[in-house]
C-alpha positions as CSV (number, residue, x, y, z in Angstrom):
1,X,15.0,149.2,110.4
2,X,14.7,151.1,107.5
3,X,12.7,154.6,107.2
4,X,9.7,154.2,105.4
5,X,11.1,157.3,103.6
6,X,13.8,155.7,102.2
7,X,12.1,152.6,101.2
8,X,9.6,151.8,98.4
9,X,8.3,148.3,97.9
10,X,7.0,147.4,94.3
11,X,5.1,144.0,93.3
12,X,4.6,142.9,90.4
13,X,4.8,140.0,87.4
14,X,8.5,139.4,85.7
15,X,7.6,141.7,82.8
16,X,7.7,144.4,84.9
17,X,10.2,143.8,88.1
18,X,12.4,141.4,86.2
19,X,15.6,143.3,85.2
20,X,15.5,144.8,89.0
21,X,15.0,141.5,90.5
22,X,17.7,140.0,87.8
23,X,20.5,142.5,88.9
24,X,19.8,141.6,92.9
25,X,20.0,137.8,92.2
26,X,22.7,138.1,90.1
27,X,24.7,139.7,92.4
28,X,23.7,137.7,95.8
29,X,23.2,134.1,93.8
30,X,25.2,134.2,91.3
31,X,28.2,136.6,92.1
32,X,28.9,136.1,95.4
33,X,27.0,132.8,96.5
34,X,28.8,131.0,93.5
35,X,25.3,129.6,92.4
36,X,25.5,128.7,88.7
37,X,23.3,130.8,86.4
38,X,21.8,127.9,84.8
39,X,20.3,127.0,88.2
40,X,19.1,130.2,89.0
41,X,16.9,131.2,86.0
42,X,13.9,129.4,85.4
43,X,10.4,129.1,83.9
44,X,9.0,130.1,87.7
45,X,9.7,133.5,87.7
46,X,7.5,134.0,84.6
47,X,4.1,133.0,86.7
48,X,4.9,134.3,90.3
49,X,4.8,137.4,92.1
50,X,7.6,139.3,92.4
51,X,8.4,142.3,95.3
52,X,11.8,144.6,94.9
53,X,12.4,147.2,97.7
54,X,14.4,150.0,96.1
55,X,16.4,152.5,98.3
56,X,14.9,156.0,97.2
57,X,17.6,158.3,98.8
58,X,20.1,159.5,97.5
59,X,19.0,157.6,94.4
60,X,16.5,155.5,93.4
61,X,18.0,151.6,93.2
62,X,17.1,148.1,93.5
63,X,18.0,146.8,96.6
64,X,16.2,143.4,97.6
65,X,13.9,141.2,96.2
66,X,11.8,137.8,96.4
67,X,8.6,135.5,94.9
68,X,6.3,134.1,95.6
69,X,4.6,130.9,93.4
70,X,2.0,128.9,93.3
71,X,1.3,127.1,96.7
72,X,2.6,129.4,99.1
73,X,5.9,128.5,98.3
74,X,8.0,132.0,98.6
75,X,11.7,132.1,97.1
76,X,14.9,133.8,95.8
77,X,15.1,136.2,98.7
78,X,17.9,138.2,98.6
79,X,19.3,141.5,99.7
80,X,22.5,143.4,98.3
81,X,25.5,143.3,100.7
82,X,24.9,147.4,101.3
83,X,21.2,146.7,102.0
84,X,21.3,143.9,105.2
85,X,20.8,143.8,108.3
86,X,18.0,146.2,107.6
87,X,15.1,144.7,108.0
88,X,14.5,144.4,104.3
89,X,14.5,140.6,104.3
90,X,11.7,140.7,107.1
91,X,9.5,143.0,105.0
92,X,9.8,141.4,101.7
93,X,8.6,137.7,103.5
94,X,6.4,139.5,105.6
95,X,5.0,141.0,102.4
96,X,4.4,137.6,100.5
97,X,3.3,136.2,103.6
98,X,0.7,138.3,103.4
99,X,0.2,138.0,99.7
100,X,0.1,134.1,100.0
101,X,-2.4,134.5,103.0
102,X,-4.9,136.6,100.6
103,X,-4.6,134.1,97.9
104,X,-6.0,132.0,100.3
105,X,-2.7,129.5,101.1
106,X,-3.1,127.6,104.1
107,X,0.9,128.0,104.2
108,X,3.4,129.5,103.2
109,X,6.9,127.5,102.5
110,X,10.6,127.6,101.4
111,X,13.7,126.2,101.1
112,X,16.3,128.2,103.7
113,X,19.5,128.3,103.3
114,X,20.1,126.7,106.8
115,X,22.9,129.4,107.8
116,X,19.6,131.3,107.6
117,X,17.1,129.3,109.6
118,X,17.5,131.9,112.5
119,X,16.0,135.0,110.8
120,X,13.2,132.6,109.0
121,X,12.5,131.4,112.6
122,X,12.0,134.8,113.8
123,X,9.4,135.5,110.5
124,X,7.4,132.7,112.1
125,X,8.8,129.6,109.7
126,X,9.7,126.6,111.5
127,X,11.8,123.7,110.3
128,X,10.6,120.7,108.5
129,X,12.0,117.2,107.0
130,X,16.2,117.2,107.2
131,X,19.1,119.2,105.5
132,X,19.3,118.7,102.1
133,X,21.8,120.1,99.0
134,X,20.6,122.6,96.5
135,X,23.5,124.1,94.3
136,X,25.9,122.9,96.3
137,X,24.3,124.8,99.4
138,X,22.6,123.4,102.7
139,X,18.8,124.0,103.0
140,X,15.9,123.3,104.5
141,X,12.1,123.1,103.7
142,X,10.7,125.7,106.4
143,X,6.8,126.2,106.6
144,X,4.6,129.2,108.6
145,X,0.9,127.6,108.8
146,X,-1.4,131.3,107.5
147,X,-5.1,129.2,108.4
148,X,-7.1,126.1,109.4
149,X,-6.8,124.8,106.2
150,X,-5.0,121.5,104.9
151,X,-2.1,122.4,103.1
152,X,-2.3,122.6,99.1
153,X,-1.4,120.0,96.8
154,X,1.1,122.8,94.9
155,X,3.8,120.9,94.2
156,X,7.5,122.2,95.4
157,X,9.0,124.3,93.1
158,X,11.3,122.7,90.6
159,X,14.3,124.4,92.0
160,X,15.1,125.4,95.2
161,X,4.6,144.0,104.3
162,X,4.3,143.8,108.2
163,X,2.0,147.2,108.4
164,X,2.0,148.3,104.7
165,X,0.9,146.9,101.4
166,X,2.8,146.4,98.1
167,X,2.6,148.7,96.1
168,X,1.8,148.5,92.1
169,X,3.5,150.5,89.6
């Protein structure tokens, strides 16, 4: 796990986190998952929340970063290569969890890569429904039930903090 030091966690609209989120996405999506950019940008990231964890030491840089939109539905996770195996993944769906949960979402959801259904497991997501192809990748609808409630009528997007809050800036 990463010092608290050495990590600062921002949320925030796209106005403000975009070109940080936009570097991490292009790297992990786009760069080295092969992902087309046409598939990766889109009108969602213009009404969700966004979170970017930036390594403080030695410098300050973007590091990981994710959304959350409407319904619960939390997406484009990703962490630099130099960054996993961290724990940063864990705190930035930990940290929309939480967000999603405030909002008042009886869920919260995603599509998982299904190479990563392991670490969503351990985040408290659970499998749903059968593999299916996004971008040329398998995934998975994965849900984590947040209350009592019946789950939203959100519809899925159009393309596929565990002890601290996120911070504004």
């Amino acid at each position: 796990m990463h010092e608290a030091s050495s990590i600062e966690l921002v949320s925030g609209d796209w106005e403000q986190l975009g070109p940080d989120a936009a570097r991490i996405r292009d790297a992990v999506f786009v760069r080295e998952q092969g992902i087309p950019a046409e598939l990766e940008w889109d009108e969602e990231d213009a009404s969700s929340v966004h979170v970017v964890a930036y390594r403080t030491a030695p410098v300050r840089e973007p590091v990981a970063t994710a959304r959350l939109l409407a319904g619960g539905w939390i997406g484009r996770v990703a962490v630099v290569k130099s960054a996993r195996r961290g724990g940063l993944g864990r705190l930035l769906v930990e940290g929309l969890v939480k967000v999603a949960k405030e909002r008042g979402e009886p869920m919260a959801r995603l599509y998982a890569q299904t190479y990563a259904m392991p670490f969503y497991e351990t985040c408290g997501f659970t499998a749903v429904g059968e593999p299916f192809e996004e971008a040329g990748i398998p995934h998975i609808e994965m849900i984590r039930t947040l209350s009592d409630n019946t789950l939203s009528d959100a519809p899925a997007p159009s393309t596929g903090q565990p002890q601290a809050s996120l911070g504004n800036t």
